[in-house]
Backbone and ligand atoms as CSV (ligand in chain L), in Angstrom:
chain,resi,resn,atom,element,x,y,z
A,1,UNK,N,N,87.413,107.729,101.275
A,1,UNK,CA,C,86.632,107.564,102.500
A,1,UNK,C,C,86.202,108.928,103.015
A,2,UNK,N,N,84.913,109.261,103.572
A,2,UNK,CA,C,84.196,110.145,104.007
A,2,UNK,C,C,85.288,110.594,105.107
A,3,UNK,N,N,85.194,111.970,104.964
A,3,UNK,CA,C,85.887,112.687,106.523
A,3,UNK,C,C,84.945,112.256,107.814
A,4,UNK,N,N,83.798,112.267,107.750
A,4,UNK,CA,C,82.624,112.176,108.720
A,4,UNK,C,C,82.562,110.560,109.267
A,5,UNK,N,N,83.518,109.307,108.216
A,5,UNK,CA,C,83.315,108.042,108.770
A,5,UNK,C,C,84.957,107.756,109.532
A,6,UNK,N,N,85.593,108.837,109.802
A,6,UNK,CA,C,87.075,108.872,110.438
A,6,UNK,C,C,86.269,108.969,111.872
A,7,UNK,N,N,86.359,107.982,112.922
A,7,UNK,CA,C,86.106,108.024,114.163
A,7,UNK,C,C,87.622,108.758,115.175
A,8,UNK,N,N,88.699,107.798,115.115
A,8,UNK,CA,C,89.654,108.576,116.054
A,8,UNK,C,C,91.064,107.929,115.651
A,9,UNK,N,N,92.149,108.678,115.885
A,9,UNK,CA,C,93.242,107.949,115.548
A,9,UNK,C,C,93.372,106.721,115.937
A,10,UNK,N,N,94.153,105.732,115.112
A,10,UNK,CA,C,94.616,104.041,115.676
A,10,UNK,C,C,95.159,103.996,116.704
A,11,UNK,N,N,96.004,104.961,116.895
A,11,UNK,CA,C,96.865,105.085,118.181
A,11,UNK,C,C,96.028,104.759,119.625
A,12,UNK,N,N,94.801,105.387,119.626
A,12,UNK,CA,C,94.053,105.759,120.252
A,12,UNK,C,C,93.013,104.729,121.046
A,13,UNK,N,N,93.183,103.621,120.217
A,13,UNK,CA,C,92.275,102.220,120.181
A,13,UNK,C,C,93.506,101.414,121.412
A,14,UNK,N,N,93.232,101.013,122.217
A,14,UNK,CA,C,93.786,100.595,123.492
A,14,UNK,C,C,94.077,98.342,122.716
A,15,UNK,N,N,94.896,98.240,123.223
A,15,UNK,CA,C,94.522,96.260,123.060
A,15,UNK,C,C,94.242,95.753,124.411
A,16,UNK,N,N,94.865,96.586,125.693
A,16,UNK,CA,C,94.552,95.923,127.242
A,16,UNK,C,C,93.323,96.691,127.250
A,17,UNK,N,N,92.409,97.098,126.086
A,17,UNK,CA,C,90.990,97.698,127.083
A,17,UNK,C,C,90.076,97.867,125.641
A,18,UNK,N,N,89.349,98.651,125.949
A,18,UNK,CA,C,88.375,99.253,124.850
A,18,UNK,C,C,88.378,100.667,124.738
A,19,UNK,N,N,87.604,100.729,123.727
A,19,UNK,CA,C,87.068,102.476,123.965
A,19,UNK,C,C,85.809,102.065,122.699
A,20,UNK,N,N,84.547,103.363,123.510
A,20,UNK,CA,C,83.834,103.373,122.756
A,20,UNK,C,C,83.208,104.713,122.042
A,21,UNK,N,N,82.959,104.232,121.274
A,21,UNK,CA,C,81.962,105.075,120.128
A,21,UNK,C,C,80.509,105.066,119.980
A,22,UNK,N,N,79.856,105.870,119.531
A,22,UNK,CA,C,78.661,105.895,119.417
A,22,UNK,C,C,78.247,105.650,117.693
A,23,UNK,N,N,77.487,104.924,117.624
A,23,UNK,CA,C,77.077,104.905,115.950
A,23,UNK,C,C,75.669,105.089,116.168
A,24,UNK,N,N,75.218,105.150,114.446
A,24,UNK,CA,C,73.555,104.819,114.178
A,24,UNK,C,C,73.299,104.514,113.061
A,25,UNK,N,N,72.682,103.410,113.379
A,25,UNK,CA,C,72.234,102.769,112.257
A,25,UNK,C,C,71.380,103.217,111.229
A,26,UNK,N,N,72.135,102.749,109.945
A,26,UNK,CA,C,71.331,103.794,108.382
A,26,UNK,C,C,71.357,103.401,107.560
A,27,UNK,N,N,71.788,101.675,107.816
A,27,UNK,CA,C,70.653,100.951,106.465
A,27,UNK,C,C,70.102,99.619,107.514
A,28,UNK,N,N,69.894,98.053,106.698
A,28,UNK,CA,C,68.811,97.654,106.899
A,28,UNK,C,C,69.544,96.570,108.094
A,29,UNK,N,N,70.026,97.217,109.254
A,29,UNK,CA,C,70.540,96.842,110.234
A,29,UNK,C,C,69.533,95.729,111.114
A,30,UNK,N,N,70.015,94.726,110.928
A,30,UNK,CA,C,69.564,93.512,112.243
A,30,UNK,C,C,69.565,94.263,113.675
A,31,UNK,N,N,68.979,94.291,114.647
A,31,UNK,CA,C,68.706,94.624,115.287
A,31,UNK,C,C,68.461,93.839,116.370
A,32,UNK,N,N,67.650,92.585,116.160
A,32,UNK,CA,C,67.375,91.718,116.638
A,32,UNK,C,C,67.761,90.922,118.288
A,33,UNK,N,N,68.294,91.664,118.926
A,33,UNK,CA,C,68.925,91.450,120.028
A,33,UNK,C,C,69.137,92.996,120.877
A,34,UNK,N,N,68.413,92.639,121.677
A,34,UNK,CA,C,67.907,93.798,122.982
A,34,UNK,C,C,67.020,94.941,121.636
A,35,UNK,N,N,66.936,95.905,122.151
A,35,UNK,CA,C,66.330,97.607,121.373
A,35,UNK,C,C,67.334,98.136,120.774
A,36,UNK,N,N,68.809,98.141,121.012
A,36,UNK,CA,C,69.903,98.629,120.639
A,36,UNK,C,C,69.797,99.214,119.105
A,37,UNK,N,N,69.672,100.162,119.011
A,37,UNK,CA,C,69.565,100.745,117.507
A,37,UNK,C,C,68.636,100.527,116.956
A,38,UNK,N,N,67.003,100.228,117.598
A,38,UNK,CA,C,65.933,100.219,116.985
A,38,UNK,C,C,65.624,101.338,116.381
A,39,UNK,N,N,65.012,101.272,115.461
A,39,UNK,CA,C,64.554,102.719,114.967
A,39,UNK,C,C,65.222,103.682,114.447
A,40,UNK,N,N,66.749,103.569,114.370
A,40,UNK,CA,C,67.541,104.386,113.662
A,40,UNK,C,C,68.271,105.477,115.159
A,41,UNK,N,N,67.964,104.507,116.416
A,41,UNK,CA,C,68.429,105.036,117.698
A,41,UNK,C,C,69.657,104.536,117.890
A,42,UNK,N,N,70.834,105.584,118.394
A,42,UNK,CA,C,71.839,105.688,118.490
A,42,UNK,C,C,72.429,104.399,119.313
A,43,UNK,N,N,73.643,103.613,118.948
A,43,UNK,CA,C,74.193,102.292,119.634
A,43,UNK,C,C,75.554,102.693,120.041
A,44,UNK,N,N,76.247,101.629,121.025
A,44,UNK,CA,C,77.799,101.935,121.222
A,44,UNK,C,C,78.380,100.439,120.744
A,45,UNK,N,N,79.184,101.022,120.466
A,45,UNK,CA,C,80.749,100.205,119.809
A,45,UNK,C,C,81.900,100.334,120.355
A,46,UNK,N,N,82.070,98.892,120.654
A,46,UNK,CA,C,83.901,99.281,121.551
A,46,UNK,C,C,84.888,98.961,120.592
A,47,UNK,N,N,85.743,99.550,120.161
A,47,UNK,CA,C,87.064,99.469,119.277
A,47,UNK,C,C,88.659,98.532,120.383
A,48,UNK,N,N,88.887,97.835,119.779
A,48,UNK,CA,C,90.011,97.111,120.335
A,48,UNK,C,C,91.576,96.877,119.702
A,49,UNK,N,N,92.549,97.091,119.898
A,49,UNK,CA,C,93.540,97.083,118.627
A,49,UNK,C,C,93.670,95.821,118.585
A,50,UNK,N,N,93.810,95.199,117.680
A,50,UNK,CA,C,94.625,93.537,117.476
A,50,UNK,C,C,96.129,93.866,116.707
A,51,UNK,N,N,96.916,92.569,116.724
A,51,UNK,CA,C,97.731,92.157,116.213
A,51,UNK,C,C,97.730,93.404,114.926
A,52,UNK,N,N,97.135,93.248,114.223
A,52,UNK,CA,C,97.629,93.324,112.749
A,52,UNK,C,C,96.029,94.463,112.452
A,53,UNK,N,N,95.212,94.924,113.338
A,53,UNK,CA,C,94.657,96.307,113.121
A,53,UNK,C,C,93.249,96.872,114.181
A,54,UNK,N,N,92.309,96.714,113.942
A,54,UNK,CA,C,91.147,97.477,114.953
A,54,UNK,C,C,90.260,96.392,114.899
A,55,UNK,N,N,89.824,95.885,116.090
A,55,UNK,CA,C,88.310,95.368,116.122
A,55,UNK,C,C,87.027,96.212,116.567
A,56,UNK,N,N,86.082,96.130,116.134
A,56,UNK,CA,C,84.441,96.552,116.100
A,56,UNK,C,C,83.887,95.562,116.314
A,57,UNK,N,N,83.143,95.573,117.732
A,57,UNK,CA,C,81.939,94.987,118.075
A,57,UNK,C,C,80.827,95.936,118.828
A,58,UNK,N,N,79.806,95.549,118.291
A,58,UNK,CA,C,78.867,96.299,119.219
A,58,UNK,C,C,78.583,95.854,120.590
A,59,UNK,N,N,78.285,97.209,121.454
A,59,UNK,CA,C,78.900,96.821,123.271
A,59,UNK,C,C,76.894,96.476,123.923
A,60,UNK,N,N,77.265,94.890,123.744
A,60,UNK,CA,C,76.250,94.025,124.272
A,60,UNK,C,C,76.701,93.385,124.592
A,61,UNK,N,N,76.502,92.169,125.653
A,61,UNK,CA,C,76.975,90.630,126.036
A,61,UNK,C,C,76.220,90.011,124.849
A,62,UNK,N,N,76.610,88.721,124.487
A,62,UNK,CA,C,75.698,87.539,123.810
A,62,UNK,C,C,75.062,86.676,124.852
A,63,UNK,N,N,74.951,87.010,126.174
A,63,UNK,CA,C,74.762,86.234,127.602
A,63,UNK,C,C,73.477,86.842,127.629
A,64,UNK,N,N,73.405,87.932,128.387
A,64,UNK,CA,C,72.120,88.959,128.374
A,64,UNK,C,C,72.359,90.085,127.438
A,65,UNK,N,N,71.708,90.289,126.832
A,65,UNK,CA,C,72.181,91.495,125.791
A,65,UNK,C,C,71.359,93.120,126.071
A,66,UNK,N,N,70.826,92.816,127.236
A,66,UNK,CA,C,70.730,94.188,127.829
A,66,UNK,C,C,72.309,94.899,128.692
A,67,UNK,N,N,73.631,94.191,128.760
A,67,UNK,CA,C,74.289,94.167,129.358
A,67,UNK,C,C,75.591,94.420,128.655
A,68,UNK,N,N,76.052,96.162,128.944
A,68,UNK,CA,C,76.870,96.432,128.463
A,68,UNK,C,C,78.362,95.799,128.923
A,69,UNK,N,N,79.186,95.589,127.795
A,69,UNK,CA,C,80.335,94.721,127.793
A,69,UNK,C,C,81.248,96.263,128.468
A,70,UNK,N,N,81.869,97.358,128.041
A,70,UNK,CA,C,82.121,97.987,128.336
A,70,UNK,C,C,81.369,99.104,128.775
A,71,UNK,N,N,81.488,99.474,129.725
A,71,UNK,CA,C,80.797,100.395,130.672
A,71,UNK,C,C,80.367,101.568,130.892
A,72,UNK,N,N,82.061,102.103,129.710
A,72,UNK,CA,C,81.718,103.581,129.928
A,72,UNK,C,C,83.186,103.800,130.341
A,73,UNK,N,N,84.514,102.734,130.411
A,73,UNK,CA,C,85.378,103.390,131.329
A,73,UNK,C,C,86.854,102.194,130.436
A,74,UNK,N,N,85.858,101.526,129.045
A,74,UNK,CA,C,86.915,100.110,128.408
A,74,UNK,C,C,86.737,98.665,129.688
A,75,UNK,N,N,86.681,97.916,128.440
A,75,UNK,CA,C,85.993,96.853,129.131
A,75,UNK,C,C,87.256,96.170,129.339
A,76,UNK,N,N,87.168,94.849,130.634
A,76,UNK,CA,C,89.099,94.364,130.688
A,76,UNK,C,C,88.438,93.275,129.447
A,77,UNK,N,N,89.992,93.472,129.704
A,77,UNK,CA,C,90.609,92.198,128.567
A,77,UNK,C,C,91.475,91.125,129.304
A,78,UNK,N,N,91.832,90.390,128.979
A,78,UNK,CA,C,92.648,89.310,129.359
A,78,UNK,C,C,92.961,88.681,128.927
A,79,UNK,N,N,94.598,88.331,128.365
A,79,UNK,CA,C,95.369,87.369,127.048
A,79,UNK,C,C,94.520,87.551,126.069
A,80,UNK,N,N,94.093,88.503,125.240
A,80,UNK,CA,C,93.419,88.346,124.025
A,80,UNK,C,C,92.455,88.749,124.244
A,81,UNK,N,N,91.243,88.519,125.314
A,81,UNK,CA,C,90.042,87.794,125.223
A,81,UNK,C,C,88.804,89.234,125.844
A,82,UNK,N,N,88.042,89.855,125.344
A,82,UNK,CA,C,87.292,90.794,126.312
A,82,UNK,C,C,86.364,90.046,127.113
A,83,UNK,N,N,86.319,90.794,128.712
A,83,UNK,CA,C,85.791,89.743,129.311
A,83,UNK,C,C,84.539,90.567,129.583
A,84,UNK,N,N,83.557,89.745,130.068
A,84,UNK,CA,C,81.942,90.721,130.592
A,84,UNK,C,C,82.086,90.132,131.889
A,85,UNK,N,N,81.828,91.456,132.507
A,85,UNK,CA,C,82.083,90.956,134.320
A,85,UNK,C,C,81.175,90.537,134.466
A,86,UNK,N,N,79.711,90.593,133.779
A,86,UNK,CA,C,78.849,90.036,135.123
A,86,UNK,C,C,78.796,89.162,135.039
A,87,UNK,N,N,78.942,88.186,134.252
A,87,UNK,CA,C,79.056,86.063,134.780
A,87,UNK,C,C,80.433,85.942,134.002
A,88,UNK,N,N,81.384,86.957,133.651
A,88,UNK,CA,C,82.531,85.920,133.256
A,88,UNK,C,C,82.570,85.178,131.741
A,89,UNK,N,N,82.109,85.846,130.899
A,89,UNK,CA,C,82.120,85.425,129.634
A,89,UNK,C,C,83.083,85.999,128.779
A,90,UNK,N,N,84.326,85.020,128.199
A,90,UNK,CA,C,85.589,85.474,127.409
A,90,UNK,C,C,85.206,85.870,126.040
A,91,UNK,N,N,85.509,86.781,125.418
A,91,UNK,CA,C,85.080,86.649,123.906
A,91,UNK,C,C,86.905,86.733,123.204
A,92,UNK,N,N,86.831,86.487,122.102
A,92,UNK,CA,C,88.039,86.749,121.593
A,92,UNK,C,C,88.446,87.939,120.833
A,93,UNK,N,N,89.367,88.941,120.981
A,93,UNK,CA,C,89.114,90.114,120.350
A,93,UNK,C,C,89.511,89.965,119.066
A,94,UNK,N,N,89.904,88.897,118.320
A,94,UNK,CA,C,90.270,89.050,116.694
A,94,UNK,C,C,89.079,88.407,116.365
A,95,UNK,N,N,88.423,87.916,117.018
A,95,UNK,CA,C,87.234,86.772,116.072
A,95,UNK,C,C,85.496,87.089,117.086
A,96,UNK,N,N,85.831,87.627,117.968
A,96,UNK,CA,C,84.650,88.081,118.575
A,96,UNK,C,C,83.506,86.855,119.018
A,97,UNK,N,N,84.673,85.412,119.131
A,97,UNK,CA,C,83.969,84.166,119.589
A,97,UNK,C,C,84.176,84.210,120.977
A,98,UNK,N,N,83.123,83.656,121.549
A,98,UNK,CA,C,82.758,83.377,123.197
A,98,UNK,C,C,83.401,82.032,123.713
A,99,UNK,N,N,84.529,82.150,124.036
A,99,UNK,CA,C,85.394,80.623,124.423
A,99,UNK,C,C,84.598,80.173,125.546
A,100,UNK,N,N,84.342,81.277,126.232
A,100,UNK,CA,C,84.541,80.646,128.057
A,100,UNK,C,C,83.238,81.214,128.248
A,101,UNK,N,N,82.430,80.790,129.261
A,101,UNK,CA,C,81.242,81.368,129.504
A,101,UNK,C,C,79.851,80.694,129.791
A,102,UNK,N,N,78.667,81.586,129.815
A,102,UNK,CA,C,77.116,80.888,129.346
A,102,UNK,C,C,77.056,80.923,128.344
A,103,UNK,N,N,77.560,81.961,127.491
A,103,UNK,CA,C,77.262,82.200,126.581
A,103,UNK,C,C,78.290,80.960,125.194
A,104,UNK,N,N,79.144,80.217,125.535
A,104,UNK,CA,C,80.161,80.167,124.985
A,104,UNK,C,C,79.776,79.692,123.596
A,105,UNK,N,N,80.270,79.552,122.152
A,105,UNK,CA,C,79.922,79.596,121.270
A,105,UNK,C,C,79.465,80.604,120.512
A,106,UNK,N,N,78.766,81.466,121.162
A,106,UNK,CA,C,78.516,82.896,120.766
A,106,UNK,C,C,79.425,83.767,119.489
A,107,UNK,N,N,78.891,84.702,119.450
A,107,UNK,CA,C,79.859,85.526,118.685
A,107,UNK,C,C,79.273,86.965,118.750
A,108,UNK,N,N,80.241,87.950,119.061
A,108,UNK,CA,C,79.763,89.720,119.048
A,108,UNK,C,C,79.278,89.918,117.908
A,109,UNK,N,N,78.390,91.048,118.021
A,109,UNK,CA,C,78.148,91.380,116.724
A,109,UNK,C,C,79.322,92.142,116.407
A,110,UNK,N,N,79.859,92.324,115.071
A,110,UNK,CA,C,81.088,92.683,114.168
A,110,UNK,C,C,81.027,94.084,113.511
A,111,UNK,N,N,81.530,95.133,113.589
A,111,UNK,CA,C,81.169,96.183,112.648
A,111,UNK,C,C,82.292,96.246,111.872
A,112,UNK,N,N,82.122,96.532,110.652
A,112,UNK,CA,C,83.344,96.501,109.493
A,112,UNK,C,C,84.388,97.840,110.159
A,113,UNK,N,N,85.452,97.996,110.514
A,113,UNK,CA,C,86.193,99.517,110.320
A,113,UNK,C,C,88.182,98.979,109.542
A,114,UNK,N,N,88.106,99.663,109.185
A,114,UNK,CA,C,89.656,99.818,108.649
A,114,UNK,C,C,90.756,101.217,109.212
A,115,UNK,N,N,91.849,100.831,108.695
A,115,UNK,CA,C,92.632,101.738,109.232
A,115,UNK,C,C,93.209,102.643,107.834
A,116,UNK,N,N,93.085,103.886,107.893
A,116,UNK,CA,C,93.265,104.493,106.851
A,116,UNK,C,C,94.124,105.950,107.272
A,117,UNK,N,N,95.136,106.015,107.131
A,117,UNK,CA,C,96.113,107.358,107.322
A,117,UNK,C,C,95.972,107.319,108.956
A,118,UNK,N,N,96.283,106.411,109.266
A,118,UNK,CA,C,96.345,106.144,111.074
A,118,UNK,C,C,95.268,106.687,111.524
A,119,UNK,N,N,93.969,106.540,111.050
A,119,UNK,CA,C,92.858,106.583,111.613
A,119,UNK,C,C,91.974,105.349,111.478
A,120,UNK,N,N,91.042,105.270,112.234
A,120,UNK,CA,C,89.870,104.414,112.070
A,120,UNK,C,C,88.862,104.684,111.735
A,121,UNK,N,N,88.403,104.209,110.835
A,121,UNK,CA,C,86.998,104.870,109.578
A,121,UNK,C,C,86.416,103.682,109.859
A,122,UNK,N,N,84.975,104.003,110.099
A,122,UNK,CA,C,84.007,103.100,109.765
A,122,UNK,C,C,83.825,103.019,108.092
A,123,UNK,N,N,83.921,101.379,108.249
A,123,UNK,CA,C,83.885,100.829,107.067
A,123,UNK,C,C,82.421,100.259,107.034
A,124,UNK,N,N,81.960,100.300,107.971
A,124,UNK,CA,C,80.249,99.521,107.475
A,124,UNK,C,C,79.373,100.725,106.974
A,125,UNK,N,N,78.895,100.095,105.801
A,125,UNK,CA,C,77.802,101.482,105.076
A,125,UNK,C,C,76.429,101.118,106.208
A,126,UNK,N,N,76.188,100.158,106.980
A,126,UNK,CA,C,74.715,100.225,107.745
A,126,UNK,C,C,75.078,101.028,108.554
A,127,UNK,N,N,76.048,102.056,108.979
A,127,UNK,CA,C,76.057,102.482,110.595
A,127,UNK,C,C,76.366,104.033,110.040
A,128,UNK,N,N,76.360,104.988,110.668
A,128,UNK,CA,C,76.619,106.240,110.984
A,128,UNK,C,C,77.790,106.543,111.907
A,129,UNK,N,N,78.754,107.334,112.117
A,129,UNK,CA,C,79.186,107.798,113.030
A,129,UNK,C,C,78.865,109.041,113.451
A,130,UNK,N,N,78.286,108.989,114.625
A,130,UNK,CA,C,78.154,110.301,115.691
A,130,UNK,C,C,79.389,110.753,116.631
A,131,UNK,N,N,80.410,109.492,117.062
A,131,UNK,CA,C,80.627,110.424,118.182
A,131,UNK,C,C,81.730,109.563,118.536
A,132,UNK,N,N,82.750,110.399,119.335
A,132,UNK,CA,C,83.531,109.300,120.730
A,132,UNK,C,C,82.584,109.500,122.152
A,133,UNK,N,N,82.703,108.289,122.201
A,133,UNK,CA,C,82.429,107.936,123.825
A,133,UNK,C,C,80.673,107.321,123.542
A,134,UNK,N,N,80.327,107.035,124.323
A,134,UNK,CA,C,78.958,106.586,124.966
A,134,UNK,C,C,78.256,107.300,124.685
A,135,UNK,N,N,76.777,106.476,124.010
A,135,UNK,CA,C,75.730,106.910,124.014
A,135,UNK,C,C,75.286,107.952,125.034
A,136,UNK,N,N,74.080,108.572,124.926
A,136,UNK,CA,C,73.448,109.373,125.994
A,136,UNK,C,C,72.227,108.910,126.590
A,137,UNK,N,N,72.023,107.274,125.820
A,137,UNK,CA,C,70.853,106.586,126.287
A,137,UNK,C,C,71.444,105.742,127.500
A,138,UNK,N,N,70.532,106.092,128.678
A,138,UNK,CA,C,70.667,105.274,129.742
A,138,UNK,C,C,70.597,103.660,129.510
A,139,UNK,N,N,69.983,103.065,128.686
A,139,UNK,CA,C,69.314,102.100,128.651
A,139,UNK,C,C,70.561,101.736,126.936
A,140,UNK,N,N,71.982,102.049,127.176
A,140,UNK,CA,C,72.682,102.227,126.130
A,140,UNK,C,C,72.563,100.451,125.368
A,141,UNK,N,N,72.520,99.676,126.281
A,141,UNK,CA,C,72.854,98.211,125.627
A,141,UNK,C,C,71.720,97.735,125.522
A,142,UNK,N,N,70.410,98.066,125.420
A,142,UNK,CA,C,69.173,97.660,124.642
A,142,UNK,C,C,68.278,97.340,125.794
A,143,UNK,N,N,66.927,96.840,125.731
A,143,UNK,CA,C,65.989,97.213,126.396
A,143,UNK,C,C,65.884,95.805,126.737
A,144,UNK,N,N,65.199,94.726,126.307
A,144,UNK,CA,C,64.853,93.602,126.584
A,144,UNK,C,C,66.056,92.185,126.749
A,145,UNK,N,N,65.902,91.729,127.476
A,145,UNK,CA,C,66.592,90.684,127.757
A,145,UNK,C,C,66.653,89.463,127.119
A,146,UNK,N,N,67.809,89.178,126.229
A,146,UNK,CA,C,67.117,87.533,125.163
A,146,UNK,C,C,68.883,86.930,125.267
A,147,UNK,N,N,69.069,86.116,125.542
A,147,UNK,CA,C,69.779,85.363,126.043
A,147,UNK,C,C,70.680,84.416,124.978
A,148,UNK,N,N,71.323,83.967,125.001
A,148,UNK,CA,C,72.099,83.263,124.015
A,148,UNK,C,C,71.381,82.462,122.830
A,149,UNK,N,N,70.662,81.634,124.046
A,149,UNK,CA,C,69.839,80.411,123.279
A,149,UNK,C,C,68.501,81.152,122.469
A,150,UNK,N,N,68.325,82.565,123.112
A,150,UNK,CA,C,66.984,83.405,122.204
A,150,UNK,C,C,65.954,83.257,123.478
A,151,UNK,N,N,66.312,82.416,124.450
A,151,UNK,CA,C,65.047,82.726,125.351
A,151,UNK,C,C,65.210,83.622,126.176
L,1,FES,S1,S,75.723,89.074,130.809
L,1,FES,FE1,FE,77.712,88.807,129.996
L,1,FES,S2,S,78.299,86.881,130.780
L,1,FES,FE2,FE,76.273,87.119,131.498
């Protein structure tokens, strides 16, 4: 594994919260929901520990997906579940399904990472790693508004 796809120690990945990362997309990445990584423009990813190792999702709601799940500060969690404050939508942090919510049925988008010498390496070849912490785009969780159902 690349030195450059080692994001941050495991230790480091919270289970009562998040933390995020910055990636960019660098192969033929779906996109399809808000601007988020259009164009090969930089996205955030919140890392979560589970049970048995790290979750990767990219930090959008499936509700409004202009609407960052974590903020900038780890998003709460609750029994398992990351929640999005602004209407209250549960996702599950091992399976990244939407129990509770508008959105419910849903699912985060997923980024592959593994744990390798007590670090966390991005494991997806579509993404890049740049960075810890948050984008520098204001507009970090994508531009347009499309909603569960796509409207
Ligand atoms: S924007 Fe996340 S629940 Fe509505």
């Amino acid at each position: 594994m690349d030195e450059d796809r080692r994001m941050l120690p495991a230790a480091d990945v919270p289970r009562d919260g998040t933390v995020l990362v910055t990636l960019r997309p660098v192969g033929d990445v779906e996109t399809g929901t808000g601007d988020q990584g259009g164009d090969g423009e930089e996205l955030e990813a919140m890392l979560i520990e589970l049970a048995d190792g790290i979750a990767c999702y990219r930090n959008y709601c499936q509700h409004w997906t202009d609407v960052r799940i974590d903020r900038g500060n780890g998003a709460t969690v609750r029994n398992g579940e990351i929640v999005c404050e602004k209407h209250g939508a549960y996702f599950a942090s091992d399976t990244g399904v939407c129990s509770f919510g508008p959105c419910e049925g849903s699912v985060l988008d997923a980024i592959d990472v593994a744990v390798r010498d007590g670090h966390v390496v991005l494991a997806d070849p579509d993404y890049a790693f740049e960075r810890l912490g948050p984008t520098e785009r204001p507009d970090a969780a994508g531009g347009s508004r499309i909603d569960f159902t796509g409207s």
